[in-house]
N, C-alpha and C positions, 0 to 999 in steps of 0.2 A: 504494500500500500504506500502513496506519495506520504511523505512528515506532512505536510500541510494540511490534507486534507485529515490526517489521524489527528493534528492538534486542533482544527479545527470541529472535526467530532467533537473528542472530549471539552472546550472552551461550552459549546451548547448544552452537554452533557453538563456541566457544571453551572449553566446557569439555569436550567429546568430543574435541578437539584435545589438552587437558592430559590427559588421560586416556589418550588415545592412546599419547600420546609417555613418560608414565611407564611404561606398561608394555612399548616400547619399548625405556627408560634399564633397568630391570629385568631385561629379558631378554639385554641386553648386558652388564650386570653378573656375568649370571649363567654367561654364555659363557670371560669373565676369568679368572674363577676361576685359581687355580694349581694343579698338578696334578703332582704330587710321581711323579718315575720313578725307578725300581731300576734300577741301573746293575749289572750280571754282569761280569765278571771271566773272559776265556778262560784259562786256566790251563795248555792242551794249547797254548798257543802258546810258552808260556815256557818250557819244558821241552826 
């Protein structure tokens, strides 16, 4: 195979990998998140 075109593979190969993977870091970012819960009060217990 020409050098060129083999380092040009891998150059694509490495940026479909960065690519990948940010939208990977993204979607796990996104999962994170914090998620605020309401907390109720039974009131027929205390009674």
């Amino acid at each position: 195979m020409d050098t060129h075109l083999m380092i040009g593979i891998a150059v694509m190969m490495g940026l479909i990998g960065i690519a990948a993977s940010r939208d990977l870091l993204r979607m796990r970012r996104a999962q994170l998140q914090p998620v605020t819960l309401s907390a109720r009060r039974d009131d027929a217990r205390l009674h």
